[in-house]
N, C-alpha and C positions, 0 to 999 in steps of 0.2 A: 278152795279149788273145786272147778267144777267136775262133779262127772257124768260121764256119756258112757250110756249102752246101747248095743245094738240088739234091735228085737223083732223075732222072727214070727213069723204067726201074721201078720199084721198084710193087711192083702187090701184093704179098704179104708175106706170115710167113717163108717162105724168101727171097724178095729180100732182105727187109732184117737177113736172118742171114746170107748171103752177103758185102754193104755192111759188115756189123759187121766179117766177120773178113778183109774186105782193109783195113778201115778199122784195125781195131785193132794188125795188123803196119805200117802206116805209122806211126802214133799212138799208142801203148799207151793207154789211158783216154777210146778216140775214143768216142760214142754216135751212136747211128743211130734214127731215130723213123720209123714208116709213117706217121704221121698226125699231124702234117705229115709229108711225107717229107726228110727234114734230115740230114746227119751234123754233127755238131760236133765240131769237136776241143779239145782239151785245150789250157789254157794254156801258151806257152811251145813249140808244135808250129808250126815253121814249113812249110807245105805250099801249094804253087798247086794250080789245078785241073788243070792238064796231068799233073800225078804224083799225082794221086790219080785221074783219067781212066784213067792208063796203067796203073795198081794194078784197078782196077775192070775193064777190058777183061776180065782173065781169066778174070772170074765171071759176065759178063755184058752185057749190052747195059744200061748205067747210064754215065749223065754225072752229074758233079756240076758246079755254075756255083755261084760265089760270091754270097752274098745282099747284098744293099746292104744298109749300116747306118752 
């Protein structure tokens, strides 16, 4: 099942190249969109928002919150 968060912080072309590559050392295959601002991960990627929060700190001031679906 895939999951999508949505994440805040993310204003630009470098935020969401920063988002990509803490997202993609969590997730290999994770995507990151500005607009929406969204990461998704990859099937089969099991992650909370607390360790992908804790992965994000280091790049930046971005949360991710999980989307209802």
């Amino acid at each position: 099942m895939t999951q999508v968060f949505e994440v805040s912080g993310m204003h630009c072309g470098g935020c969401a190249s920063r988002v990509q590559r803490a997202a993609t050392v969590l997730a290999p295959g994770a995507t990151v969109t500005l607009d929406p601002p969204r990461l998704t991960l990859p099937d089969g990627a099991k992650l909370d928002a607390e360790a992908i929060n804790k992965a994000l700190a280091e790049f930046g001031d971005y949360r991710a919150k999980p989307l209802a679906g």
